[in-house]
DRENDO-1510 file (C-alpha; in Angstrom, 1 decimal, always signed):
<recs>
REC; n; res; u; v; w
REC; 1; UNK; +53.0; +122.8; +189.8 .
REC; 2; UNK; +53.1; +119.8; +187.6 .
REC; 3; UNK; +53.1; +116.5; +188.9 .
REC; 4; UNK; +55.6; +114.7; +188.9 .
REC; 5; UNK; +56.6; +110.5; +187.9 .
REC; 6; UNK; +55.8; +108.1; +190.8 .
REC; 7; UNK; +59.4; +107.4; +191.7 .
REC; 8; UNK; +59.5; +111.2; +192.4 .
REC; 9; UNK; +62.1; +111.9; +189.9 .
REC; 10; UNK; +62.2; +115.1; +187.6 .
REC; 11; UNK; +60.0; +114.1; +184.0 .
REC; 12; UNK; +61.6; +117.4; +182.3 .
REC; 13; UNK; +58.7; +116.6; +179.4 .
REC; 14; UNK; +56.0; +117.8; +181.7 .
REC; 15; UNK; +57.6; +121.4; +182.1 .
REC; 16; UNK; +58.6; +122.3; +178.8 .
REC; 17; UNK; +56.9; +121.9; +174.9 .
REC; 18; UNK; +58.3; +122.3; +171.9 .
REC; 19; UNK; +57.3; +124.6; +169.3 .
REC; 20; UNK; +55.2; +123.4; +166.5 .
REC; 21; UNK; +57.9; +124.8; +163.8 .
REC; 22; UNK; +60.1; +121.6; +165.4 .
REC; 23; UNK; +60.1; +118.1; +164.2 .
REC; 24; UNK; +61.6; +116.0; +166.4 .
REC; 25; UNK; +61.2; +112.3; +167.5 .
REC; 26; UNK; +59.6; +111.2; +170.5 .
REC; 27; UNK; +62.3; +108.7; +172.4 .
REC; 28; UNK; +60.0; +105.5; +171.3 .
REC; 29; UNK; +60.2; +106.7; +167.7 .
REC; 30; UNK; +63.8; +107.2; +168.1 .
REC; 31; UNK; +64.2; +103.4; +169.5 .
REC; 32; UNK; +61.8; +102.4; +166.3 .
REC; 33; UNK; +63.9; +104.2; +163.9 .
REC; 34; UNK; +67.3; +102.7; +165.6 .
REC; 35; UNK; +65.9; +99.3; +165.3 .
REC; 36; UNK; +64.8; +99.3; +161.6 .
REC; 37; UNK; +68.6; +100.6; +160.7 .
REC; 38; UNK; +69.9; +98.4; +163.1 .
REC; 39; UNK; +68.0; +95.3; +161.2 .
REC; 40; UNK; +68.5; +96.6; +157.7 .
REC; 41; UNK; +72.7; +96.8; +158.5 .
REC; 42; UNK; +72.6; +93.6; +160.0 .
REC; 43; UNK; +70.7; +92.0; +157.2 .
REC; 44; UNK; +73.4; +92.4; +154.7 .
REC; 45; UNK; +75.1; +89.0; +153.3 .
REC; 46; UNK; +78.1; +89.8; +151.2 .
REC; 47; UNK; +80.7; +91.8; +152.4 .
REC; 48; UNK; +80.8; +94.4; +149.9 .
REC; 49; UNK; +76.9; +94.9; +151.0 .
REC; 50; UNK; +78.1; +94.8; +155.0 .
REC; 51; UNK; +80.5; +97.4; +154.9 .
REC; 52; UNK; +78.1; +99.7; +152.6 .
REC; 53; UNK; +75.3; +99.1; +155.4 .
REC; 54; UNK; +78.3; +99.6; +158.7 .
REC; 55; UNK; +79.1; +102.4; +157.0 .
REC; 56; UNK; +75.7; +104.2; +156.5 .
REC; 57; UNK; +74.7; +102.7; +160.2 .
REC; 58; UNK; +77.7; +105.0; +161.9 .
REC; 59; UNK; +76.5; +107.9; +159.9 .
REC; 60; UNK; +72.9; +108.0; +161.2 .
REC; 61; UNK; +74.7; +107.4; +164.6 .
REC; 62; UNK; +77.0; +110.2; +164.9 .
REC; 63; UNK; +74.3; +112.2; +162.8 .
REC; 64; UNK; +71.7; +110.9; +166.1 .
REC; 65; UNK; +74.0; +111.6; +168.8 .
REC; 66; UNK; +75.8; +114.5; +167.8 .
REC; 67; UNK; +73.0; +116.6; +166.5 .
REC; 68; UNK; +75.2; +118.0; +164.3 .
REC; 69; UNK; +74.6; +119.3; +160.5 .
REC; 70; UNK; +75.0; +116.6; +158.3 .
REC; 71; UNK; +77.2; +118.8; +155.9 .
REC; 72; UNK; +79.5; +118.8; +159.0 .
REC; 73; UNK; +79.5; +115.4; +159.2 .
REC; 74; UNK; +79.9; +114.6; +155.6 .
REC; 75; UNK; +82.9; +117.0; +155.6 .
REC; 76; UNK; +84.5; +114.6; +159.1 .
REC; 77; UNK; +88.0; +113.8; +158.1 .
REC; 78; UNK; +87.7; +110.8; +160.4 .
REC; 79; UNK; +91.6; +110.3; +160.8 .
REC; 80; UNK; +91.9; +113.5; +163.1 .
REC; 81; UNK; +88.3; +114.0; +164.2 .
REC; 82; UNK; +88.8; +111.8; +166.8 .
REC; 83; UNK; +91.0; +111.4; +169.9 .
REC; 84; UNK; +92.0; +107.9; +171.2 .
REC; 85; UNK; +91.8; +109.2; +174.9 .
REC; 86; UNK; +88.1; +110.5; +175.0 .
REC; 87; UNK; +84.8; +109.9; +172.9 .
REC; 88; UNK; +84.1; +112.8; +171.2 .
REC; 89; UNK; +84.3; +114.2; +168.1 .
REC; 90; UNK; +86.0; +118.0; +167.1 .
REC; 91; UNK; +83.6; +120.0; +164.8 .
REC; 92; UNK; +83.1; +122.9; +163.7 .
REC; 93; UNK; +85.3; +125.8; +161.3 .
REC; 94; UNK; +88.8; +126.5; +162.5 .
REC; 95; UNK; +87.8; +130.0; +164.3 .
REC; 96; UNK; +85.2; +127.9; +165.9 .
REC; 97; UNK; +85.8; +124.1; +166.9 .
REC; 98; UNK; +83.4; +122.6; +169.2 .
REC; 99; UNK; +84.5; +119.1; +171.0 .
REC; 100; UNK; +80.8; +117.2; +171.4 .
REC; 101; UNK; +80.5; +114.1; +173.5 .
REC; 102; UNK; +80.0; +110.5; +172.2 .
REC; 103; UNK; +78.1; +107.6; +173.8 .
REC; 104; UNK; +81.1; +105.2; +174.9 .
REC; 105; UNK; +79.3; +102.2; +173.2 .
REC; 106; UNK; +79.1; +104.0; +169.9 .
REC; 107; UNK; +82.4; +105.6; +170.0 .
REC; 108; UNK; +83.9; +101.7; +171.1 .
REC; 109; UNK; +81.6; +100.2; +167.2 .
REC; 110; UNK; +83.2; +103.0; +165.4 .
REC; 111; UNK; +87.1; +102.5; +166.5 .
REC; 112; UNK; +86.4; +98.9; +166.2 .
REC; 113; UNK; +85.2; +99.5; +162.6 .
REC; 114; UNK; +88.0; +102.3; +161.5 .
REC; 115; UNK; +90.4; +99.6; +163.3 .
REC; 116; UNK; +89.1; +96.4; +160.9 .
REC; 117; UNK; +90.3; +95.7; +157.2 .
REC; 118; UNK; +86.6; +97.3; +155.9 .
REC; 119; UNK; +87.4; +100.6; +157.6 .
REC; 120; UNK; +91.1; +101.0; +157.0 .
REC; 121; UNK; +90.3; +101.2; +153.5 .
REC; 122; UNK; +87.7; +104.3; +154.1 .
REC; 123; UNK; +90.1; +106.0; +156.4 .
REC; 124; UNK; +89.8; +110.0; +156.1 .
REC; 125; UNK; +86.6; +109.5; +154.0 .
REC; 126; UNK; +84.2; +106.9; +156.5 .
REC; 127; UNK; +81.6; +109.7; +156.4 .
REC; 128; UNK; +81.8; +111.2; +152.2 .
REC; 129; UNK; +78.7; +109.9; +151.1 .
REC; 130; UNK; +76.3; +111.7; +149.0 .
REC; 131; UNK; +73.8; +113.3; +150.7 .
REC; 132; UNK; +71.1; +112.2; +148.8 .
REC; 133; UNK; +71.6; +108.7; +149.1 .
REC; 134; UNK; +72.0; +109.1; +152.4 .
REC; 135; UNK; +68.4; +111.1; +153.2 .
REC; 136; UNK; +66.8; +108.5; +150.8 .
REC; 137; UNK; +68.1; +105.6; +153.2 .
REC; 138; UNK; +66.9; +107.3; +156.3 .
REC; 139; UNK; +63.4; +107.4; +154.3 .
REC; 140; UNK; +63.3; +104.2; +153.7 .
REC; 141; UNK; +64.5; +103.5; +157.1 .
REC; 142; UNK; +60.9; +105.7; +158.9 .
REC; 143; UNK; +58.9; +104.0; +156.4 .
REC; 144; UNK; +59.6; +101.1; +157.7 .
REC; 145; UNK; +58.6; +101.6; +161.6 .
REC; 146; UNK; +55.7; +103.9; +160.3 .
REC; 147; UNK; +57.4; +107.4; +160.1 .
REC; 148; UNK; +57.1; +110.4; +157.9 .
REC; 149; UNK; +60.0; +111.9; +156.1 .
REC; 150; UNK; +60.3; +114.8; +157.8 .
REC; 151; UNK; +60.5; +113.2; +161.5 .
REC; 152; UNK; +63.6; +111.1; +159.7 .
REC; 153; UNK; +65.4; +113.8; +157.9 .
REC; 154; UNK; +68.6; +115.0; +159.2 .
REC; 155; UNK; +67.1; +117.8; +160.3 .
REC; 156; UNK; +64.9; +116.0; +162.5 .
REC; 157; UNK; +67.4; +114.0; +164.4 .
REC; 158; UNK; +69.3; +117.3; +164.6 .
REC; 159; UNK; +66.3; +118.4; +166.4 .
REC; 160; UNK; +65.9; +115.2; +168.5 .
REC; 161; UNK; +69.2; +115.4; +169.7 .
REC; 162; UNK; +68.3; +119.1; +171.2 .
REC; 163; UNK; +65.3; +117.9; +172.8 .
REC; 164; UNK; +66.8; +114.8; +174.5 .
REC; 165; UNK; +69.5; +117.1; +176.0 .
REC; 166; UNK; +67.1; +119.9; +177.5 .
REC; 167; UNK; +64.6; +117.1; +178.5 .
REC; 168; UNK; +67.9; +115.4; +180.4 .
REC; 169; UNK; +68.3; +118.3; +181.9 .
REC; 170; UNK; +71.1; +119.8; +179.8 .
REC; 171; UNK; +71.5; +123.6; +180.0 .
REC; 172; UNK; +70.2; +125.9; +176.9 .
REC; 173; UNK; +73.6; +127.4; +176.8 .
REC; 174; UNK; +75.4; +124.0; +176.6 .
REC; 175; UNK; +72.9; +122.9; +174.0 .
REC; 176; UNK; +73.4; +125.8; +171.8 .
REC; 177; UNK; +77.2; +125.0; +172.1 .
REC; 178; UNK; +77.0; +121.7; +171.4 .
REC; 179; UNK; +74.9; +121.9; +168.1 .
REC; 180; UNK; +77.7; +125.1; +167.1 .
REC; 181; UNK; +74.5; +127.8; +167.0 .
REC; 182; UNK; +74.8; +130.9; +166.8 .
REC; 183; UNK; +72.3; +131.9; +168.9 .
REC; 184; UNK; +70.1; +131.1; +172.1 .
REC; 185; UNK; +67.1; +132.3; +170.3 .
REC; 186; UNK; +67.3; +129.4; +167.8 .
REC; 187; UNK; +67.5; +127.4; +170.8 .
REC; 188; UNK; +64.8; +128.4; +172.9 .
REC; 189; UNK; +62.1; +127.2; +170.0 .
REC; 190; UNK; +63.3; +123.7; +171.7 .
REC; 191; UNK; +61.7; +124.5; +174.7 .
REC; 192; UNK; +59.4; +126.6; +175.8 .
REC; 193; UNK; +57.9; +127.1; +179.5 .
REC; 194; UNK; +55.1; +127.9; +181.0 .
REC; 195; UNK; +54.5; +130.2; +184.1 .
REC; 196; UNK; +55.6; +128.9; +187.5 .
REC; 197; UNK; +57.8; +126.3; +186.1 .
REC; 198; UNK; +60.6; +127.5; +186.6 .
REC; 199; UNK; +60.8; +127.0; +190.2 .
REC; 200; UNK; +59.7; +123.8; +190.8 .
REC; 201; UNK; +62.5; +122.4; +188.3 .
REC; 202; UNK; +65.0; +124.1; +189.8 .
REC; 203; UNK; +64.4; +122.8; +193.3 .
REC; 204; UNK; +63.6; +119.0; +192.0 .
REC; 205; UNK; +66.9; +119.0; +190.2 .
REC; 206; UNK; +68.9; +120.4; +193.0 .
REC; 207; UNK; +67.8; +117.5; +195.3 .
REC; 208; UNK; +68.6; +115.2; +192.7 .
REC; 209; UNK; +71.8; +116.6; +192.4 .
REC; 210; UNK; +71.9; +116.2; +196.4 .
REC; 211; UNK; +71.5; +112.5; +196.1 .
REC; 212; UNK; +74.1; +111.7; +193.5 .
REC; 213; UNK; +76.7; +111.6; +196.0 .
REC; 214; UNK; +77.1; +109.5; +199.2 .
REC; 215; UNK; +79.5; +112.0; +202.0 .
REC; 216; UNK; +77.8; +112.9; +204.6 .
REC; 217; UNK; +78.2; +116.3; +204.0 .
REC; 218; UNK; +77.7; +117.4; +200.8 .
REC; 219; UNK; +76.8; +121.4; +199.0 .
REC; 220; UNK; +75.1; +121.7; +195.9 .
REC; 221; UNK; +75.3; +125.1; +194.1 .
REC; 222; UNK; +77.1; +127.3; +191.6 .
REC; 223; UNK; +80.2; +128.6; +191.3 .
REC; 224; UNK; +80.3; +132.6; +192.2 .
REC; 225; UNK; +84.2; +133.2; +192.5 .
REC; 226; UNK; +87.3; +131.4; +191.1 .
REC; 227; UNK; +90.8; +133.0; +192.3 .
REC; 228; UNK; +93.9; +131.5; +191.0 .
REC; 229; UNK; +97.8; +131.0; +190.9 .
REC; 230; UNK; +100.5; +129.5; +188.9 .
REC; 231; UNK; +99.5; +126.0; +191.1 .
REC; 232; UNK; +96.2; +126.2; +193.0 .
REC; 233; UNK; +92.6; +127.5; +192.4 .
REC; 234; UNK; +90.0; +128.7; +195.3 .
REC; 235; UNK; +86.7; +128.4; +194.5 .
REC; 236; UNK; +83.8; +129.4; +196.1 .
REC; 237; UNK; +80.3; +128.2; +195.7 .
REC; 238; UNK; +77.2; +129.3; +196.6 .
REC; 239; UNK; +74.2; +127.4; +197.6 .
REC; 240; UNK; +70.6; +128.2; +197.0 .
REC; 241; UNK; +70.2; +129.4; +200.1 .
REC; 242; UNK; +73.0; +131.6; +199.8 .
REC; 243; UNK; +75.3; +130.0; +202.0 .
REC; 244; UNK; +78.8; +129.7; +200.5 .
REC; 245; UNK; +81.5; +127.3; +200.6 .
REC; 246; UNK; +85.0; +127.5; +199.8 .
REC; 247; UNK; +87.4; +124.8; +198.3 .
REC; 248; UNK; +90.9; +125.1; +197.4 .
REC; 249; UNK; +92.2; +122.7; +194.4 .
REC; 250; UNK; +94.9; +122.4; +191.3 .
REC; 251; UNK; +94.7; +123.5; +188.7 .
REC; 252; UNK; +95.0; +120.8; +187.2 .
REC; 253; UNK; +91.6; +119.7; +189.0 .
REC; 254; UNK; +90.2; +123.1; +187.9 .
REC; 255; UNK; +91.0; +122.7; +183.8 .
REC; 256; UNK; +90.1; +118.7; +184.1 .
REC; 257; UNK; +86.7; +119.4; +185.6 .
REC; 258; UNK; +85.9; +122.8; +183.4 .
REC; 259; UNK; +85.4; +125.1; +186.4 .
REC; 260; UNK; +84.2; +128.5; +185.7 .
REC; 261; UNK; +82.1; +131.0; +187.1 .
REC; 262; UNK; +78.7; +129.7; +186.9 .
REC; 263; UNK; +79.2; +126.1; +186.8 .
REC; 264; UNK; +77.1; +123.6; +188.8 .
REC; 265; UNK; +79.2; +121.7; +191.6 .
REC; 266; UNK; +79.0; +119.4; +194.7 .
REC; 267; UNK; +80.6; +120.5; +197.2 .
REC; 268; UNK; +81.6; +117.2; +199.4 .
REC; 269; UNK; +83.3; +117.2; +203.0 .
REC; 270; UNK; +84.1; +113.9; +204.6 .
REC; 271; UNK; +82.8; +114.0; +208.2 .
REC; 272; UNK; +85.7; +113.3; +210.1 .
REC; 273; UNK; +88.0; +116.7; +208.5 .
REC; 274; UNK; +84.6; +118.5; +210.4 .
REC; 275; UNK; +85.6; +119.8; +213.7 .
REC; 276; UNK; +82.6; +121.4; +215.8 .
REC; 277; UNK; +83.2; +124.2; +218.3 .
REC; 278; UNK; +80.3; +125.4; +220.8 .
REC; 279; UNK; +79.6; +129.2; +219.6 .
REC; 280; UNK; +80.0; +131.1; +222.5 .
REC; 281; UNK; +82.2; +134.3; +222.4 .
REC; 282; UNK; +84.7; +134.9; +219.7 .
REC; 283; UNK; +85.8; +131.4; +218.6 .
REC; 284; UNK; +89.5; +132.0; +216.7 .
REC; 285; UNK; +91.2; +129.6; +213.9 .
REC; 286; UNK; +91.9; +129.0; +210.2 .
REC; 287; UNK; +89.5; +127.1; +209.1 .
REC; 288; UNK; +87.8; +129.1; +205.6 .
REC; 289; UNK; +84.1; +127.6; +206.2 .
REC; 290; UNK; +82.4; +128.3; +209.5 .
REC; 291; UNK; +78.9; +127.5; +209.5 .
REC; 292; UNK; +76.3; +128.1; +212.2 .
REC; 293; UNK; +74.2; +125.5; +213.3 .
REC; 294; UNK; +72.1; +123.4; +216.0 .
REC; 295; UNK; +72.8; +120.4; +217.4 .
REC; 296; UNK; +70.4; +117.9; +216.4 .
REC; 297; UNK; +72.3; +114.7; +218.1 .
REC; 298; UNK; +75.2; +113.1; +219.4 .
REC; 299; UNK; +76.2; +109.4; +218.9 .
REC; 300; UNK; +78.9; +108.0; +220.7 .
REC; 301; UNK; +80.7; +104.9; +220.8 .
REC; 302; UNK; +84.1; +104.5; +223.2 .
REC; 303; UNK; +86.5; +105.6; +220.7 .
REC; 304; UNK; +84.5; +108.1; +218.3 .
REC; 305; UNK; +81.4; +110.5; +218.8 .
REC; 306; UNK; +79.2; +111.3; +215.5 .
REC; 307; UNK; +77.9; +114.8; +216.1 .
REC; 308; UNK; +75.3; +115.7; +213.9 .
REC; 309; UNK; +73.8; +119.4; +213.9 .
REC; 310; UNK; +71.1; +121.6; +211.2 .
REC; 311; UNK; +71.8; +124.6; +209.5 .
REC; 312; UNK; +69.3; +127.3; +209.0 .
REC; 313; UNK; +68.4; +126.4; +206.0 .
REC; 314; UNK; +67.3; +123.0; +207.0 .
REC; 315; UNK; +70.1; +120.2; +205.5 .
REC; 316; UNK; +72.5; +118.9; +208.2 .
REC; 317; UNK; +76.4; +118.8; +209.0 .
REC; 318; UNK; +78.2; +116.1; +210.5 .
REC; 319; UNK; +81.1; +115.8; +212.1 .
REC; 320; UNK; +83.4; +112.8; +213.4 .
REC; 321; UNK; +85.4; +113.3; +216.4 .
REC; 322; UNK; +87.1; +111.5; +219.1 .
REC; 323; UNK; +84.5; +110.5; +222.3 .
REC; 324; UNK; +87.0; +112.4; +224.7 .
REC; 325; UNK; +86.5; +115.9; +222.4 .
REC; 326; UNK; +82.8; +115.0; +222.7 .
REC; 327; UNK; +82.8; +114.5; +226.5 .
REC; 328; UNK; +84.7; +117.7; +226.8 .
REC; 329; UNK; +82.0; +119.5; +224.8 .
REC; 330; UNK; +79.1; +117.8; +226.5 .
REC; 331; UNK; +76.5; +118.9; +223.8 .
REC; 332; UNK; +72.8; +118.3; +223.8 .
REC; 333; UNK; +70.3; +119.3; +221.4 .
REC; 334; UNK; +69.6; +122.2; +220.5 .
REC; 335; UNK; +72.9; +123.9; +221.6 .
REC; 336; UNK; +74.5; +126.2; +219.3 .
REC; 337; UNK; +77.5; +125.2; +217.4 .
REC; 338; UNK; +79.9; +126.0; +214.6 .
REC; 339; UNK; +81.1; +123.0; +212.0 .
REC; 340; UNK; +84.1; +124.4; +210.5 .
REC; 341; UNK; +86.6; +122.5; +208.1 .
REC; 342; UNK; +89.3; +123.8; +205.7 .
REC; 343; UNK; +89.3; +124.7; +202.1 .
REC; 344; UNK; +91.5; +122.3; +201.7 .
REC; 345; UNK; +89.4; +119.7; +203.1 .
REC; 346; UNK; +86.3; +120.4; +200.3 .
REC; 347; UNK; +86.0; +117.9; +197.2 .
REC; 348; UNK; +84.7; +119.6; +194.1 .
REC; 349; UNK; +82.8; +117.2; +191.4 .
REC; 350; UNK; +81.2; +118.8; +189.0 .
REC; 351; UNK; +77.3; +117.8; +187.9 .
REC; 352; UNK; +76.9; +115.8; +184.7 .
REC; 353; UNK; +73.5; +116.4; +183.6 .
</recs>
């Protein structure tokens, strides 16, 4: 296993290399190359010279951060490329659009500029510049924080783009979508494993999925089943250690957070819709998600008892229920008990990696 960063967090560069057929830039090259176009577009004096610069600035930007072809972006009709509601940008043919994600700062510079008397006058053709010119800035541009011209070419920030996504933990398949490839095996010359890797990132990023959310109780694994109607959606996750939980929401909720079959979620149950029941004999009711445990503790105060109890797999439930229940139950550790709570009761949020 490779080590991993002090602070105990995931450093995805230590699992994976990327082929030597790939130029890419390292994320201080990337912050060197930013700066120098950052400074050249600031730099300009007269306005004609500003908005020539702003303009060629927010090309290398949504060329950095979408990793998109530059053909593609050169082709952006910028009036309908973009929605008001969301940052992202549509791209992509007509029998294949793809919807990529902006950063909200760049996508905030870029309505400002389309907005402002420079832009209005480039509406539909902010990106049409000629290629050339464009490549030749860039050049200029890695010259002047020490880079070749093929870690600056489009293609390179294409590349970069790929990379920061599978180092962030992005999966292949969503970075094949997002660039509009054809196929994974393009992909995969981003990143390339070695034995015995694949283990240890897949436990590291589950527990740091774990600790993104504050509940109490709280499920992290993929979705195995999604059943529907004209209204509502059940969904059922299952954990790595194959225990499943089931959650019942709109479907509103279900289109909104892109819910399919396969999709990481957090499954999130606030502790006081957990009731516990001691397991002895044939315990009845309609609660979907019944799960086994021990008890671990019992905290009381005079109106409320915190019952807190280990599942086989080692995490912990907790429940929240009224001292009198708890005085009725009269649990200790170590006795055998079932948490149960309803479908209805679960919070789906979906992992954003």
């Amino acid at each position: 296993m490779r080590d991993m960063k002090p602070s105990g967090k995931l450093c995805p560069r230590e699992f994976f290399s990327v082929s030597d057929q790939v130029s890419y830039l390292e994320p201080e090259q990337t912050r060197a190359l930013e700066d120098a176009f950052r400074n050249w577009k600031d730099g300009a004096r007269r306005m004609d010279s500003v908005r020539a610069r702003t303009r060629l600035w927010l090309l290398f930007l949504m060329v950095r951060h979408t990793g998109a072809r530059l053909g593609e972006i050169l082709a952006l009709d910028d009036a309908t490329a973009f929605a008001p509601e969301g940052p992202f940008v549509r791209l992509g043919r007509e029998e294949r659009p793809r919807e990529v994600p902006l950063p909200e700062d760049f996508f905030a510079e870029l309505a400002a500029f389309m907005e402002s008397p420079m832009g209005y006058g480039l509406r539909g053709e902010l990106f049409r510049v000629d290629p050339g010119y464009f490549r030749r800035i860039c050049y200029e541009r890695g010259k002047e924080c020490g880079l070749s011209k093929d870690l600056v070419c489009p293609k390179s920030l294409r590349n970069t783009r790929a990379v920061e996504m599978l180092r962030g933990g992005v999966p292949i398949t969503i970075v094949k979508e997002v660039l509009g490839q054809s196929s994974l095996d393009l992909t995969a010359n981003f990143q390339q494993f070695s034995s015995g890797d694949v283990q240890s990132i897949v436990r590291t990023a589950h527990e740091a999925m774990r600790k993104r959310t504050s509940a109490r109780n709280s499920f992290v694994g993929h979705v195995v089943e999604v059943q529907t109607d004209e209204v509502m959606a059940q969904v059922v996750l299952e954990t790595r250690s194959c225990l499943r939980i089931s959650a019942v929401i709109t479907m509103d909720s279900l289109r909104n957070l892109k819910i399919v079959v396969g999709s990481p979620v957090i499954a999130t149950v606030k502790a006081p819709l957990v009731n516990v029941l001691r397991r002895e004999g044939h315990l009845e009711g309609s609660a979907r998600n019944r799960l086994e445990a021990e008890t671990l503790r019992v905290t009381s105060t005079p109106v409320l008892s915190e019952v807190l109890g280990r599942l086989p797999d080692g995490s912990d439930v907790c429940a929240l229920i009224s001292a009198q229940s708890a005085e009725d139950l009269d649990l200790k550790a170590g006795d055998p008990v079932e948490f149960w709570f309803k479908a209805l009761s679960v919070v789906l949020n979906t992992v954003q990696l």
